[in-house]
N, C-alpha and C positions, 0 to 999 in steps of 0.2 A: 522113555521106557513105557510101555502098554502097561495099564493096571486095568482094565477092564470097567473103566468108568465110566457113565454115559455121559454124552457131549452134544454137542449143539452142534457141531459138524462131523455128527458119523463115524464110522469105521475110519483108523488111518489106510490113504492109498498111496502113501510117499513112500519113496523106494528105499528110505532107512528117518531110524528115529535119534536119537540122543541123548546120554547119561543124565536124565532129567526125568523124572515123575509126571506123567501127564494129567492136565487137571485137578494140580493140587488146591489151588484157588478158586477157578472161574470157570465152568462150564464152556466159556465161548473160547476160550487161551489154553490151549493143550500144555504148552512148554513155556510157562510163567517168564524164569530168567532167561530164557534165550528171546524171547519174547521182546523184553523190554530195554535188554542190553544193546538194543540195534537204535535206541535213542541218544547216544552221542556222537552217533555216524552221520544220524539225520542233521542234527544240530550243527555238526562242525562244517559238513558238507554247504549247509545254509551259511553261516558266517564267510566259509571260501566263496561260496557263490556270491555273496553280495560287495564282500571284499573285490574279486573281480570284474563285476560292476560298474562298481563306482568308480573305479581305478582306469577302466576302460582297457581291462587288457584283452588279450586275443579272445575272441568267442570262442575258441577251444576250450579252453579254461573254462568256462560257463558253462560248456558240455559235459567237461569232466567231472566238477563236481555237481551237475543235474543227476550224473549217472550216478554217483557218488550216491544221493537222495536217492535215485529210485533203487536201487541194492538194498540200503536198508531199509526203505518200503517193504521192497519184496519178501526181505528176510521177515519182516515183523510179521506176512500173511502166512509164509511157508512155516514158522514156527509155530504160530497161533493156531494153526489148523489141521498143519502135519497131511496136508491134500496134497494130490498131483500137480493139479495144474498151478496152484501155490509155490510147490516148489520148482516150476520152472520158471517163476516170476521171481526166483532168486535167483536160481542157477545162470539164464540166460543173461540178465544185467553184468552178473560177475564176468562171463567172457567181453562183453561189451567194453564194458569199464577197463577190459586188461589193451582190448585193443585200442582203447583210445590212450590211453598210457604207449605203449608201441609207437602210434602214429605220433604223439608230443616228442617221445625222446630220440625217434629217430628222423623224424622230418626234415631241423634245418640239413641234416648233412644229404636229404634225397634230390637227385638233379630234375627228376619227372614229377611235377607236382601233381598233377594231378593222377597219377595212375596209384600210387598210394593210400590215400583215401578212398577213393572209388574202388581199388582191392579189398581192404578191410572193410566198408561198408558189407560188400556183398557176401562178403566171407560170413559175415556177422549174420544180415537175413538168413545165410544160406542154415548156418548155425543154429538160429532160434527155428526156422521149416523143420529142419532136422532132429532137434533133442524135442520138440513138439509131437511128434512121432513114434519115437526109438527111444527107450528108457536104456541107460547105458551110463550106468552108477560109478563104476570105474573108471569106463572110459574117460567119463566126464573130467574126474580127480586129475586122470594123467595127463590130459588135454590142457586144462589146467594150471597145472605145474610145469609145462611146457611152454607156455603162452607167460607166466610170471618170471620163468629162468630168460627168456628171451628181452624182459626189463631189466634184470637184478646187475649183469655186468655194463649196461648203457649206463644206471642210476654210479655204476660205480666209477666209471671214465669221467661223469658229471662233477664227481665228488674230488677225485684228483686235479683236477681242471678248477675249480673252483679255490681261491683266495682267502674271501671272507668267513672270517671266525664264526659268525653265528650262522650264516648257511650250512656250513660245514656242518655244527652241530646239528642242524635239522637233517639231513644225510644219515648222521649217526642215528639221532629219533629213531630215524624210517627204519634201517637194520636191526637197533637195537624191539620195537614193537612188531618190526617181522620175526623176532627170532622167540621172543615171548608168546605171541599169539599162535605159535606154531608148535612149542611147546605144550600148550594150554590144548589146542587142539585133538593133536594126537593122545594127548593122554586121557582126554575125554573118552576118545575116539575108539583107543586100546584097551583102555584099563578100567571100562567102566564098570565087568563083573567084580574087580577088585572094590574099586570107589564105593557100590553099591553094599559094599560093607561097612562104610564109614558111618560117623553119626552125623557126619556137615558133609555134605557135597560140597566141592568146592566150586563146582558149575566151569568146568573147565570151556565147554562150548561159550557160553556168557561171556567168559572173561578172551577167548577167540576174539567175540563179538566187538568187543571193548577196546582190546588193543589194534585191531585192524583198522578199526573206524579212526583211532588217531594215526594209524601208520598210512592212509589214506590221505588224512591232513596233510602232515607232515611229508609226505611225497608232492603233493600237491602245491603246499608251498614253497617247496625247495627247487620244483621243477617252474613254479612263475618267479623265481627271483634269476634261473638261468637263465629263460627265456628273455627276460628283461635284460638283461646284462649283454645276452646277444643283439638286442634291437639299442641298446644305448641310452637305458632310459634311470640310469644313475639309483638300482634300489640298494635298499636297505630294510636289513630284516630290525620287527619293534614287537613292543607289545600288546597287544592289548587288553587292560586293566591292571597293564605289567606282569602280567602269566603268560595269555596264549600267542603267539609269536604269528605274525604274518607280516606280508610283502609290502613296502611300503616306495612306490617310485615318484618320480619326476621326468616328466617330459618333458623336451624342449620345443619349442613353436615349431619346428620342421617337422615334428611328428604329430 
């Protein structure tokens, strides 16, 4: 929300702001919690990435959660400065990152390997040339949400198909932080003349922020313990530090 405070980066030129007080704290950070709430997106995204790694699982996986990291990069700039080109340093990673999810959960069953990829790559350039151009606030949302709906019933075939108790439960994770963080969003999104009468914000975007970044995770992991189970490589989901849950396999020498 504009309060007319001077800042270190200007006038906002982003195409909407957020039930948050700009420049409560720091001159250089317009939107404080939205700000900083993009720091467990980064973090978990980092543990997935090194986890598949070391693990040596597909490079896709190393993709997804790079993109993973550069979203909430993006998010930290687009919030911190509430600029244009900022916010299409978030916007454009979020299609990206929906399409590499797409390309993961629908691959094994594609016969044309290669025309899949090479579609969604281009689609993707074509996408960032395009919102780089044409500011299109809506469109963007419904695009969006059309590109997500296109995951949510693949993640769900995954989830019936699958055996194992604690995968299972990362499945649930994932629905149960999509349904939260969408929750949290909208209400931000809707009701923030109301909220802005409260005496606590509850920072509903923040907590968007928060819960995405682990429903992210936990897609992430649930989708490399399929993937493994379809190449034979005996996982099993563990903990680490006995809290955060990821993919733990065994190769055998043929692989």
């Amino acid at each position: 929300m504009a309060d007319g405070v001077s800042s270190f980066w200007g006038p906002v030129t982003s195409s909407h702001e957020w039930c948050e007080k700009n420049y409560v704290y720091s001159s250089y950070v317009a939107e404080f919690y939205n700000t900083i709430s993009n720091v467990p997106c980064i973090l978990l995204a980092l543990i997935g990435l090194l986890s598949s790694l070391l693990q040596r699982f597909e490079k896709r996986f190393s993709v997804l959660h790079l993109s993973n990291m550069a979203l909430g990069i993006g998010s930290v700039m687009y919030h911190a400065t509430l600029q244009h080109v900022q916010q299409q340093s978030d916007e454009t990673p979020m299609v990206w990152e929906m399409l590499l999810y797409i390309y993961i959960l629908y691959s094994p069953d594609w016969h044309y390997r290669s025309t899949m990829p090479t579609f969604l790559f281009l689609y993707g350039i074509s996408f960032a040339i395009l919102h780089s151009v044409i500011r299109f606030d809506i469109g963007f949302k419904l695009h969006y949400m059309m590109l997500c709906l296109l995951c949510i019933p693949r993640m769900y075939k995954y989830y019936i198909h699958t055996q194992d108790p604690s995968a299972k439960t990362l499945a649930k994770l994932y629905f149960a932080t999509l349904f939260l963080g969408s929750l949290c969003w909208l209400g931000d999104r809707f009701g923030c003349n109301h909220i802005s009468t409260w005496r606590v914000n509850p920072q509903g975007h923040a907590l968007w922020h928060v819960f995405m970044g682990f429903n992210s995770y936990f897609a992430n992991t649930f989708l490399m313990f399929c993937r493994a189970q379809q190449r034979d490589w005996s996982p099993k989901v563990v903990r680490l530090l006995g809290i955060l849950p990821y993919v733990k396999i065994h190769k055998s020498k043929t692989h």
